[in-house]
N, C-alpha and C positions, 0 to 999 in steps of 0.2 A: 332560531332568533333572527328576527331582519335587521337589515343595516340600521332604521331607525329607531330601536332599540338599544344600540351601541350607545353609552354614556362615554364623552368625552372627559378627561381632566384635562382644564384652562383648554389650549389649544392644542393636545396632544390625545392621539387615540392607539391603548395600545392594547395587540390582541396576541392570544397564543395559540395553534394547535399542536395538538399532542395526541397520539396514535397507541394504541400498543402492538399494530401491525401497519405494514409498512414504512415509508421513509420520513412521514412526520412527525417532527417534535420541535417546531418551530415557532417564533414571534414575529410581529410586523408593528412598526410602530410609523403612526402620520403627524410628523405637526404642523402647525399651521403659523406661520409669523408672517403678518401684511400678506404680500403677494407670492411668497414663495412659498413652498410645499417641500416639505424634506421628510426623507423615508430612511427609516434603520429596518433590517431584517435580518433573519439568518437564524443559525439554531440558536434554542437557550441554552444560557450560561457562560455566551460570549458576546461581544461588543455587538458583531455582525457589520452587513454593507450598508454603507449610506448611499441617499439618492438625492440629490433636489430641484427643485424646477422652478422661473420662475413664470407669471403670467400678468396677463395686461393689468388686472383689475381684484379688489380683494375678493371680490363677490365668485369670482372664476375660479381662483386658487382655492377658496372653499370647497364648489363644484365638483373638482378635479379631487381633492380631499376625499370627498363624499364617494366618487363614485368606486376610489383605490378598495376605500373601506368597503363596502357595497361589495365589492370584487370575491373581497378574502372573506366574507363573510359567507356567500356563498358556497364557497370552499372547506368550508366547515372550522372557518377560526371564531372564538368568541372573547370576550371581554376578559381581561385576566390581571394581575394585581404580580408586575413584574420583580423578581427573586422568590417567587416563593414556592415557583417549580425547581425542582434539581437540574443542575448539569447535568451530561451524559456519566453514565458510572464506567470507569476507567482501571481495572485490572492488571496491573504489573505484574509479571511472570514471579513468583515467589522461587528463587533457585540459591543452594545452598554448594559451594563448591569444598571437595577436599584436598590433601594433597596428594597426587598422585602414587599408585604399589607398584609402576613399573619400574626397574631393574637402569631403565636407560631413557634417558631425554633424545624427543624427535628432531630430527634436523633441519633449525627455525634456521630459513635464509634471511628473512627481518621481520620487522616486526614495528607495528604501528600502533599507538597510543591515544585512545581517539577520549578517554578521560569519563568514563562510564561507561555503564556495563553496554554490551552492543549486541543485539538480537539480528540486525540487518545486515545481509551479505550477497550481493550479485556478481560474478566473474563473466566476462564474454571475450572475445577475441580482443578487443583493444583496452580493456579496462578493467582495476577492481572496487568493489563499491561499498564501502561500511556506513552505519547508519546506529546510533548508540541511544539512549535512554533519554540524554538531556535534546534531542531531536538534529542533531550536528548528522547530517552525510556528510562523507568526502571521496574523492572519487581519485584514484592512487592508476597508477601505470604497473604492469606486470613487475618490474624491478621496484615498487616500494616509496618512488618519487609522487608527491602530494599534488595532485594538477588544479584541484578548483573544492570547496567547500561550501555547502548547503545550509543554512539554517533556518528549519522548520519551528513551525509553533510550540511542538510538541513530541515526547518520545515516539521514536519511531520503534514501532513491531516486527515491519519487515522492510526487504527489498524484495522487486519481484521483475522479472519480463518478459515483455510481450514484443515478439520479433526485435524494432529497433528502440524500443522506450520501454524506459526503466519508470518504476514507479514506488514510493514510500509511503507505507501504509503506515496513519502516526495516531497517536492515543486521542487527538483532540477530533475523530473521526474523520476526519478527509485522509484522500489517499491523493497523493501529487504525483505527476510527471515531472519528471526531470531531464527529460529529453534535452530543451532546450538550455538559452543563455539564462532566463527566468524561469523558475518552478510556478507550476499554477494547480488550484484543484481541481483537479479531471472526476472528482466521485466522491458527494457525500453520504457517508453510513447513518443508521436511522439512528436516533439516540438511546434507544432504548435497546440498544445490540451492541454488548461490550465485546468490542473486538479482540478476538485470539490471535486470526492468522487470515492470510490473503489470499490468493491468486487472482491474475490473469490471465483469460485466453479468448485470445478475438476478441479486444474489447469489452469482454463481458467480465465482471466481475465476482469472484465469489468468496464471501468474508462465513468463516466459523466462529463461533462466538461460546463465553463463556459457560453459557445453558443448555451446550452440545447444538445448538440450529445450526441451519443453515441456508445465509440469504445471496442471490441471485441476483443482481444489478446490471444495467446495462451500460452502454455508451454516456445518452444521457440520462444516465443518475435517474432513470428507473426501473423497480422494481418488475423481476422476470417470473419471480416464486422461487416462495421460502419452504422449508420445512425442518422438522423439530425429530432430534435424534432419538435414541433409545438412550444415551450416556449425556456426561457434562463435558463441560473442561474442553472445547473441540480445538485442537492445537495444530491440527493436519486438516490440510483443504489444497489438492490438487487437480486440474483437469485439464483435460486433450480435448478432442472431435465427437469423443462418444461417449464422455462422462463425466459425473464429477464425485471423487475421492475425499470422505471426508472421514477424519480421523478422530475420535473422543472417548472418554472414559469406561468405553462399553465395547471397544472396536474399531472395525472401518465399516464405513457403509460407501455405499456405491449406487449412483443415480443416474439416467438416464439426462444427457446435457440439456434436455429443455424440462427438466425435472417432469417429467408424467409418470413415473413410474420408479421404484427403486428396484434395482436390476440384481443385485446379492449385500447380504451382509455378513462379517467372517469377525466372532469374536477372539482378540488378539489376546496372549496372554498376560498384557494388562495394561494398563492405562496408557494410551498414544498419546506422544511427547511432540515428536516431529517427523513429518515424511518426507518421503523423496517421490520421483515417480522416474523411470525410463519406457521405452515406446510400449512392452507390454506387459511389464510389472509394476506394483507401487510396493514400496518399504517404508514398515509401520518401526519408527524406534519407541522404546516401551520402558516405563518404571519399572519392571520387571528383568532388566536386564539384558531387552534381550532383541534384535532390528529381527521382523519376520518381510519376507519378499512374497506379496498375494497376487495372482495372477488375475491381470485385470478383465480378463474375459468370464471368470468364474469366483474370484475371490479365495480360491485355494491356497492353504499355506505349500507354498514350492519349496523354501529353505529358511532356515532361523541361522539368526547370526548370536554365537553368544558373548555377552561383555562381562565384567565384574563390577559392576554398578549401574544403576539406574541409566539408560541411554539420553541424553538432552539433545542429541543431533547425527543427523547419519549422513552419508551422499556416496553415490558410485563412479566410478569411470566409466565410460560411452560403453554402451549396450549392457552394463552393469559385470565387466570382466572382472572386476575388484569392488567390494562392498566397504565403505570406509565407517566408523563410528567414534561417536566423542561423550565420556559418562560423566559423573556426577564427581568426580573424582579424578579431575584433572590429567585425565588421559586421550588417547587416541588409539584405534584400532584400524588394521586392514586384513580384511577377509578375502577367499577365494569366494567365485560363484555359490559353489556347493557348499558353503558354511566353514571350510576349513580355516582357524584363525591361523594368517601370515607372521603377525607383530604386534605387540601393544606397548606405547612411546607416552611418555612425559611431555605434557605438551611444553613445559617451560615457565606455566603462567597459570590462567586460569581455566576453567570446564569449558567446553566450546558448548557455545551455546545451538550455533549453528554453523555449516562447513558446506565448502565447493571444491570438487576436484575439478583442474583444468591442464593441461599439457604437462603433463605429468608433477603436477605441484597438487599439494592439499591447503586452501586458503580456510580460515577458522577464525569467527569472531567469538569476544567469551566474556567470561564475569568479570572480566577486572577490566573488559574495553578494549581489549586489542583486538588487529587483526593480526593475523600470524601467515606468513608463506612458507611452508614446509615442503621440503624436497622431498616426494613419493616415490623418485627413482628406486630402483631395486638396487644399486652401489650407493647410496646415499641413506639406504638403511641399513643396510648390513653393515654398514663402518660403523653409525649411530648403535646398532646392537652390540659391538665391540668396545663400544664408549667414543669413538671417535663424530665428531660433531660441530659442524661449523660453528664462528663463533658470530650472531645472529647480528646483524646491522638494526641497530636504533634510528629507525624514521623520524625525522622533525619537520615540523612545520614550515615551510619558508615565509619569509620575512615581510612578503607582497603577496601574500596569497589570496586570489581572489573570491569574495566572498557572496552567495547571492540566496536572497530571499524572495519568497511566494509574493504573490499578486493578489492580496487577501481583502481588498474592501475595493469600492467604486473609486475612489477616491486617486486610485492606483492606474487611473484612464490618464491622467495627467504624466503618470512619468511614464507613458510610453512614446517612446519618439515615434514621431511626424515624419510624415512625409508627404509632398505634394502630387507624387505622379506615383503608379504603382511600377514601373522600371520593368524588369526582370521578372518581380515575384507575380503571387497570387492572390487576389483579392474576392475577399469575404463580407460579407453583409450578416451583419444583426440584426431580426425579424419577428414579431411578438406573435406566438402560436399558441391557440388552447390556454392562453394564461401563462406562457411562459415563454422567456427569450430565448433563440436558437438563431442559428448561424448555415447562413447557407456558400455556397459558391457562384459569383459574378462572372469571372473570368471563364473565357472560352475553353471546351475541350475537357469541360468536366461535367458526371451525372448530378443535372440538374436539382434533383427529386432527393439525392442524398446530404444528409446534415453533415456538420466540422463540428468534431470533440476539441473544445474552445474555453481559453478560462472564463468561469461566470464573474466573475471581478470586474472585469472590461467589458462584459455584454449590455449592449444600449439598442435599445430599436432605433434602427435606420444609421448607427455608427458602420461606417468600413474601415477593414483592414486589410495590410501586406502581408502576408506571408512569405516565406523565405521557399516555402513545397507543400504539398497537400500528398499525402499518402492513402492508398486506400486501404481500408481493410474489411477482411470476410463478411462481415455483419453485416457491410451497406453503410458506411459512413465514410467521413476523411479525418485522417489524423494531420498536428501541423506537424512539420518540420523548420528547425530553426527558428529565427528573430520574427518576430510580431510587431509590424507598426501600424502606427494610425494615420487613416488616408484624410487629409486635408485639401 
């Protein structure tokens, strides 16, 4: 179809494409009033960015109209009659919790209420990070204090990271950074790829999806290659330098990181819930009861962990000396290497849905929304095995608690503070390539030739911004660090 084929309605023209492979399932819409030109875009089934511009003369802002459409048409969008494509399809984890058959309750040091169910869970040396259903993170200090809270579009799926940035994979397809003071979308998923589970590594993204695939994303939000499992349901997607681990209804399979090849596959004894990975094993937890450890160089089963109900979440301590699990049935497990089980504890609450061991604590988000910090010490279970057991501090919210939200339309260039000189920081340019906005580095002392993962919210050809650092990473790109302003 050419651009003048495109029938206009009044002064708006609105178009969709839609894909069943790769990242398009998108609309663009132009209209025209007197001299100015205003643009909505973005996936369907949501508002999306606006743009607009104005120009000398009506004849021009036409022009300028004409050639937008011209552009996308090109591109493979056509004439479309907007609602009457679907949203993205959106999969909540269907999980059923009972009450616990162990003997004795683990030993909650507190516990945090974050008010639905919570699948997102990150621990690192300064922080811990839950991420619940109604799309709420908060990001809590090792003793349980509430420091700052997030609220995204939409239920978050997971937490994930990569080196110093954290990022929330949430059901309305984007996956945000929240490194900084404002969250922005660093990575849209295609619409027609109902997200299961996430990772990141080096920038590169890899989302498992309900139909067992698995797609490959980069920096910027393009596609590296997909491919399509033997099972469904893919719940487990982990990867390093030399693979990527991907977990579903049939097994794990395992793939060579630039996907050319799939390198082994090892059927699990049943359906993969949630994985873990340490440097040279990944552990499959299993509807079957049961966390298997497969060696990532050959996909051998090296040890089975066994639980008494269905497993929903597993994690180990550094180099995997202790294997931890959490079942359908509100409990908690810790294992030795070899499979021998140590303990099995009450969690107090509800199934964990998912779990982080870190300096000797078991962190576990679950069905009912909490986070929980459980003392793993070996004197901190043996008392709890005796019945003895702390008595758990109830986390609340403080009263000024600051609250921050995504940078989700154009619109969102305005409330970025200004600034007239770039000081200290580092300064970035907005630059239109191949049909799309990207962002490079201005300032001295940086590779040229390499792009800045930047929110697409605020991107404008020929707008500059402050940044607070530029980080690099492996791929060949810059990440920001800190505050983003706008150079005036």
């Amino acid at each position: 179809m050419s651009a003048a084929q495109v029938r206009q309605s009044g002064n708006t023209t609105y178009l969709e494409l839609s894909q069943e492979s790769g990242s398009a399932h998108k609309f663009y819409e132009v209209t025209v009033e007197g001299t100015t030109v205003s643009v909505r875009f973005g996936r369907i089934g949501v508002d999306g960015q606006r743009q607009s511009s104005s120009f000398p003369t009506v004849e021009k802002a036409q022009a300028a109209a004409a050639k937008k459409i011209a552009e996308k048409v090109r591109k493979g969008y056509a004439p479309a009659v907007q609602g009457q494509r679907a949203a993205r399809a959106v999969t909540r984890r269907q999980v059923t919790s009972a009450p616990s058959t162990a003997r004795a309750t683990a030993p909650v040091l507190w516990r945090f209420r974050t008010g639905a169910s919570a699948f997102g869970i990150h621990v690192d040396e300064d922080r811990c990070w839950v991420g619940n259903q109604e799309g709420s993170v908060y990001n809590l200090s090792h003793d349980g204090e509430v420091l700052a809270h997030y609220s995204l579009p939409d239920g978050v799926k997971c937490l994930v990271a990569d080196d110093f940035w954290i990022y929330a994979g949430c059901d309305d397809g984007r996956v945000y950074d929240l490194s900084a003071k404002v969250p922005f979308a660093a990575y849209d998923i295609a619409a027609n790829v109902d997200i299961f589970w996430l990772d990141i590594h080096a920038g590169v993204l890899h989302v498992s999806d309900r139909d067992g695939g698995l797609t490959v994303i980069d920096h910027e939000d393009e596609l590296q290659w997909s491919r399509n499992s033997s099972g469904e349901h893919g719940w487990m997607v982990r990867a390093d330098d030399r693979a990527v681990y991907h977990g579903h209804s049939s097994g794990v399979t395992a793939y060579a990181a630039d996907g050319t090849r799939q390198l082994w596959h090892t059927a699990t004894s049943g359906n993969v819930l949630f994985g873990w990975q340490e440097e040279d094993a990944v552990y499959a937890g299993t509807g079957r009861r049961v966390v298997q450890r497969l060696a990532k160089s050959s996909g051998l089963v090296e040890a089975s962990y066994q639980c008494d109900a269905a497993v929903y979440s597993c994690a180990t301590s550094p180099g995997g000396r202790y294997v931890f699990a959490g079942d359908s049935a509100s409990s908690v497990y810790c294992f030795t290497a070899d499979g021998t089980r140590l303990w099995k504890l009450g969690t107090g609450g509800g199934s964990a849905l998912s779990m982080q061991y870190h300096d000797g604590r078991l962190y576990t988000v679950s069905t009912d929304g909490s986070l929980a910090c459980i003392d793993a010490s070996e004197a901190a279970i043996n008392a709890a095995q005796s019945g003895t057991v702390p008595v758990a501090a109830d986390i609340k919210l403080a009263a000024a608690l600051p609250t921050y939200a995504p940078l989700t339309t154009a619109d969102s260039v305005a409330t970025v503070s200004a600034v007239p000189a770039a000081g200290s920081g580092v300064v970035v340019e907005c630059f239109e390539q191949g049909g799309r906005v990207r962002v490079r580095v201005i300032s001295d002392g940086y590779e040229p030739s390499w792009n800045v993962q930047f929110p697409r919210a605020i991107r404008q050809p020929g707008a500059r911004y402050v940044v607070d650092a530029l980080h690099s990473a492996s791929g060949g790109f810059y990440r920001v660090r800190g505050e983003i302003r706008r150079l005036v």
